[in-house]
C-alpha positions in Angstrom: 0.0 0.0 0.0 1.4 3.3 -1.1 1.1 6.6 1.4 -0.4 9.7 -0.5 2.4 12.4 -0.4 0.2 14.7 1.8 -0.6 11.7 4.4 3.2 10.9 4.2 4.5 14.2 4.5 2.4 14.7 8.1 3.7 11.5 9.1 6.9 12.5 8.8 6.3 16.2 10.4 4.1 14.7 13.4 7.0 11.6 14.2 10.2 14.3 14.0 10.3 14.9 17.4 10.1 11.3 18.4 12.8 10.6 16.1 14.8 13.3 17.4 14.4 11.3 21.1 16.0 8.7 19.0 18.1 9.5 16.6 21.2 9.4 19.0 23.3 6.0 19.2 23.2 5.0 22.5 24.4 2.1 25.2 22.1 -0.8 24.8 18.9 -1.1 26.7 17.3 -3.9 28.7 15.4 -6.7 26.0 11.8 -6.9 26.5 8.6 -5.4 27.9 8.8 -1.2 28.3 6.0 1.0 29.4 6.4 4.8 27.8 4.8 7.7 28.8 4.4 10.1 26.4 2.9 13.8 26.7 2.6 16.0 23.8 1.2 19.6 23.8 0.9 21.4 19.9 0.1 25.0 19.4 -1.5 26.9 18.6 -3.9 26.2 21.2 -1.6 24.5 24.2 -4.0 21.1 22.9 -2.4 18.3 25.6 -2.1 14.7 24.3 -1.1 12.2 27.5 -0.9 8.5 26.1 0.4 5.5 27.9 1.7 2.3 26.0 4.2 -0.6 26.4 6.7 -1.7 23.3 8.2 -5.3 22.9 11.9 -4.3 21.9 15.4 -6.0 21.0 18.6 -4.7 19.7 17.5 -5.7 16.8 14.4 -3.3 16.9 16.1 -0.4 18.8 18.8 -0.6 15.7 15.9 -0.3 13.4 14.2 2.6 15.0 17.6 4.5 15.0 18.2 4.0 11.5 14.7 5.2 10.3 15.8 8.2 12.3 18.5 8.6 10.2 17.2 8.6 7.0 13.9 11.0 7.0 13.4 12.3 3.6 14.5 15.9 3.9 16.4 15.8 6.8 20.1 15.8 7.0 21.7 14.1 9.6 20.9 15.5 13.3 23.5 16.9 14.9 23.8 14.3 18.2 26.1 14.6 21.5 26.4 11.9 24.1 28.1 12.3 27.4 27.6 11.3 30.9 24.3 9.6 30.3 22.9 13.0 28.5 22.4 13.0 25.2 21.2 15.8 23.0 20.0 16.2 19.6 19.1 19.1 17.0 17.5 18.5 13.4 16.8 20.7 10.6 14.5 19.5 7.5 12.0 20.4 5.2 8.7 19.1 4.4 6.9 19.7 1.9 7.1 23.9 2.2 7.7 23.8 5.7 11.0 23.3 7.8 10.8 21.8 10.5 13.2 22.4 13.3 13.4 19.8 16.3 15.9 19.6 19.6 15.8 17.2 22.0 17.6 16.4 25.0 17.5 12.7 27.1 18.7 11.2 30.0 19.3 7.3 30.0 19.0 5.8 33.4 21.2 2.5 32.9 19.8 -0.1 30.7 16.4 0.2 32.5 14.7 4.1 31.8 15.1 7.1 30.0 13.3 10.6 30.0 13.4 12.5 26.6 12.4 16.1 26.0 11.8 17.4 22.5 10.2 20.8 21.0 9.8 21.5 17.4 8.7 24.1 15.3 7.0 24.4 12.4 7.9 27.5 10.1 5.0 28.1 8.1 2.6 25.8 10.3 2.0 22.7 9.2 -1.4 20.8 9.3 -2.4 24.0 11.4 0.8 23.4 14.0 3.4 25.8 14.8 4.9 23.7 17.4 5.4 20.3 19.2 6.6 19.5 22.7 7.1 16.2 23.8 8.1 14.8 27.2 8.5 10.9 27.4 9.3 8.5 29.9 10.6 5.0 29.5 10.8 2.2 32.0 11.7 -1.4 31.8 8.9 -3.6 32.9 9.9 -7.2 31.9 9.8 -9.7 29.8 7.5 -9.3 26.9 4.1 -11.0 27.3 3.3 -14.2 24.6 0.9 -12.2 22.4 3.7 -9.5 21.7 6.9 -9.6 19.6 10.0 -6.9 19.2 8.3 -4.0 17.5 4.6 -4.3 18.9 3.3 -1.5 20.6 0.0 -2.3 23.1 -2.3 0.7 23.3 -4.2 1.5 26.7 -7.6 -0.2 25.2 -5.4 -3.8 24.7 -5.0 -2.8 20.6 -1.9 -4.3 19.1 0.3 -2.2 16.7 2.9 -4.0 14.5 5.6 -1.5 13.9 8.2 -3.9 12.9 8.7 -7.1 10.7 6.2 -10.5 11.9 
């Protein structure tokens, strides 16, 4: 199934700051179940979005994550620092006739949590958005349950995303 430009394009501008939380190489976390808290405000209009999930990971998945962060149409590659646990990352691109300008900055608690902190603004708006904040935590849980693989995301309501190869 092919993506319309338009649907891709707001894709790509809505999952920027997530990929700028990931973009950075970093020490290898725990396999298995994580719960992430993620809330994002857009403006105009301060709109809060609060969502709570749990991912199935590897290293397998993490490395595929990271390289999809790496190679967003019209982005170059972010500009990424890691040191003492803090990493920080800054990204530049262009979609469609906006640019888009993310920075992010992480903290990775051992191999078993993280907290991530991204803004990003949209110059014109984009999809009526002139900015994104995002504020995620992660935490280690466990191992992942029998009904999930690396790569599937389990929404509050019990849905099942695939994100990755089954």
């Amino acid at each position: 199934m092919t993506i319309p430009n338009k649907k891709r394009a707001l894709a790509i501008a809505l999952l920027l700051p997530v990929a700028a939380a990931c973009a950075l190489d970093h020490p290898p976390v725990k396999e298995g179940l994580w719960s992430i808290h993620r809330v994002t405000t857009t403006n105009p209009g301060n709109k809060k979005t609060d969502a709570t999930f749990t991912l199935c990971r590897n290293h397998a998945y993490d490395q595929h994550v990271e390289g999809l962060s790496k190679s967003v149409p019209g982005c170059p590659p972010p500009k990424e620092t890691l040191a003492d646990g803090k990493f920080t990352t800054e990204m530049a691109c262009k979609v469609g006739a906006t640019t888009i300008v993310t920075k992010g900055t992480g903290w990775i608690h051992g191999d078993t949590s993280s907290h991530s902190e991204s803004h990003a603004t949209y110059t014109p708006e984009f999809a009526g958005m002139s900015e994104m904040t995002m504020v995620q935590d992660e935490t280690y849980v466990g191992s992942c349950p029998a009904d999930m693989q690396p790569g599937d995301q389990k929404m509050a309501d019990g849905h099942i995303l695939h994100l990755w190869k089954h």
